[in-house]
Backbone as CSV, one residue per row, in Angstrom:
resi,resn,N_x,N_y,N_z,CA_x,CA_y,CA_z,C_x,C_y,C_z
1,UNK,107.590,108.469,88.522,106.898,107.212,88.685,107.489,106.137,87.786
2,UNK,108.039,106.452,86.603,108.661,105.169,85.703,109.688,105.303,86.048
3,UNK,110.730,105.380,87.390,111.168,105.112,87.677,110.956,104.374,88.944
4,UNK,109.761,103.933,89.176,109.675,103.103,90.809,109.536,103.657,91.930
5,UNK,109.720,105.185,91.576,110.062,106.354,92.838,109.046,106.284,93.383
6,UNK,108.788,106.563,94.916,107.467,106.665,95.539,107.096,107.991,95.344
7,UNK,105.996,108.300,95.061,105.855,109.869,95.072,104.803,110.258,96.266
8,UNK,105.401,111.241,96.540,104.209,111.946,97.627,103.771,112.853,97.534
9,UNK,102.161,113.514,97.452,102.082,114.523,97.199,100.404,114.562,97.867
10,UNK,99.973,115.713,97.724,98.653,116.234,98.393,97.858,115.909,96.656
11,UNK,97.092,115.013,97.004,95.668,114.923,96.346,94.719,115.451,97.089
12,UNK,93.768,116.275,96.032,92.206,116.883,97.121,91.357,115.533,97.146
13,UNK,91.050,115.493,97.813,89.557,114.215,98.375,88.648,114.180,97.190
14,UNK,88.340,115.397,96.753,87.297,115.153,95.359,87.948,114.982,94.055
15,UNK,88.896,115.367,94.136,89.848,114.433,92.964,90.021,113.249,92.730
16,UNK,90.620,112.916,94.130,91.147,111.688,94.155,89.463,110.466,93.560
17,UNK,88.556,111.095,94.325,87.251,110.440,94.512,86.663,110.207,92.883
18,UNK,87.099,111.606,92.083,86.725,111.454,90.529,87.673,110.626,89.874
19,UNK,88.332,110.627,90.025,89.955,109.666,89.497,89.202,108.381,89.986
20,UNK,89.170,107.908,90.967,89.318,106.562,90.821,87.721,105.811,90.394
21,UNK,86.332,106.894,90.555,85.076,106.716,90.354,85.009,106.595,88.888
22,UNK,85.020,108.094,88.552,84.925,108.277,86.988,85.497,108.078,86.083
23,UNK,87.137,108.196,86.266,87.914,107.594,85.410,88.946,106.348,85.812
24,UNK,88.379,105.598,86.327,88.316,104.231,87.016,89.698,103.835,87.036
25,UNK,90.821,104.464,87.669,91.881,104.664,87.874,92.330,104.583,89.128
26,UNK,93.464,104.184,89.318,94.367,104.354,90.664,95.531,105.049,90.643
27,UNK,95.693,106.056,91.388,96.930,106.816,91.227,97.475,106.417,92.691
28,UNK,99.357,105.531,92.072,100.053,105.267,93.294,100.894,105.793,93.762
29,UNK,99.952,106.878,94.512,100.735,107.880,95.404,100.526,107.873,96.602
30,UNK,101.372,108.748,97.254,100.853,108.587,98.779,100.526,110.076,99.084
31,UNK,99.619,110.663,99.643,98.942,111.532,100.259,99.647,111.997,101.557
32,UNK,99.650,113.615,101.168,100.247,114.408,102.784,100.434,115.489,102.461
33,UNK,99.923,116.060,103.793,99.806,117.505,103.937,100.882,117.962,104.741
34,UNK,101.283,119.739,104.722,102.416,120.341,105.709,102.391,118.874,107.082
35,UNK,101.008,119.246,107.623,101.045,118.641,108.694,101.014,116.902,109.056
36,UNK,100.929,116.787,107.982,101.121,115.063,107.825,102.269,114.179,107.319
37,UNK,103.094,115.373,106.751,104.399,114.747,106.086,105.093,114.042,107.113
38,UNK,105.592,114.089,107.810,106.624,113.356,108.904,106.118,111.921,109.189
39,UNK,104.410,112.397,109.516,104.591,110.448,109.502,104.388,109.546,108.388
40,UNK,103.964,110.292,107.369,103.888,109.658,106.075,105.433,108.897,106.181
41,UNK,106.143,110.080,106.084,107.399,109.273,105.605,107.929,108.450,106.884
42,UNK,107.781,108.705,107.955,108.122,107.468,109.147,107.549,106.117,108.754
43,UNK,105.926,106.613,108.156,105.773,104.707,107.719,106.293,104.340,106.480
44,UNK,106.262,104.705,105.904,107.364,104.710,104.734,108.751,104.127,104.971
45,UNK,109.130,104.696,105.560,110.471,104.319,106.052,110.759,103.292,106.754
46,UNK,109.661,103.356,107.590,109.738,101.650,108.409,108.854,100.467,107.837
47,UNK,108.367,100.827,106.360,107.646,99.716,106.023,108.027,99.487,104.364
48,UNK,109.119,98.716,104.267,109.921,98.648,103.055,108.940,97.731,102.020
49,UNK,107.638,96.952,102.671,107.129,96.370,101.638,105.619,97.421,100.831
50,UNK,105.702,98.412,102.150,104.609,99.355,101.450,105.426,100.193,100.334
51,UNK,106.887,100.062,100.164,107.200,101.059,99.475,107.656,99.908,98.128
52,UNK,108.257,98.881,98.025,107.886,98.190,96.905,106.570,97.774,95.880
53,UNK,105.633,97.819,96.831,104.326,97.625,96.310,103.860,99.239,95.415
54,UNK,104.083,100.294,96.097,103.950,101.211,95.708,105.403,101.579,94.239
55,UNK,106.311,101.113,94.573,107.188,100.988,93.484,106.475,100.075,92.271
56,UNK,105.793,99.243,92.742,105.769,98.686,91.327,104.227,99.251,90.497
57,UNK,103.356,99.270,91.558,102.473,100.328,90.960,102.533,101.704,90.134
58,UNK,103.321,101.862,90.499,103.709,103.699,89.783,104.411,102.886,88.809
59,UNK,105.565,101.867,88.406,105.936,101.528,87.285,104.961,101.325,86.211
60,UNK,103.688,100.376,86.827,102.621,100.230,85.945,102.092,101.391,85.198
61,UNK,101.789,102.111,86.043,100.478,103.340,85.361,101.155,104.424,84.850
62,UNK,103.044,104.382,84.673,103.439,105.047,84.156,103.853,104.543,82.824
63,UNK,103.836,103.334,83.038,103.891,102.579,81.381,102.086,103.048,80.430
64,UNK,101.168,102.939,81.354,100.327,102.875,80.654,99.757,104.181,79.550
């Protein structure tokens, strides 16, 4: 992430839900499962401003 990299990875739903509730956080990742990977990264791939935005987010919260 302090490098800008997009990361992808499987967050559980009640994680993610305590992370951003309880410890009032945003983690900028992108979410996907076996069966969801392909289009994750198709929009990804065809959407170069979702992946800057997400670049600069992960720069943030990896500084922090």
């Amino acid at each position: 992430m302090a490098l800008g990299i997009p990361v992808i990875i499987y967050i559980n739903p009640d994680v993610e839900t305590y992370i951003k509730e309880e410890l009032d956080r945003d983690i900028p990742v992108v979410s996907a499962i076996l069966h969801t990977i392909y289009e994750v990264l198709k929009d990804l791939v065809s959407n170069h401003q979702k992946i800057q935005e997400l670049q600069k987010r992960a720069r943030k919260y990896a500084e922090k």
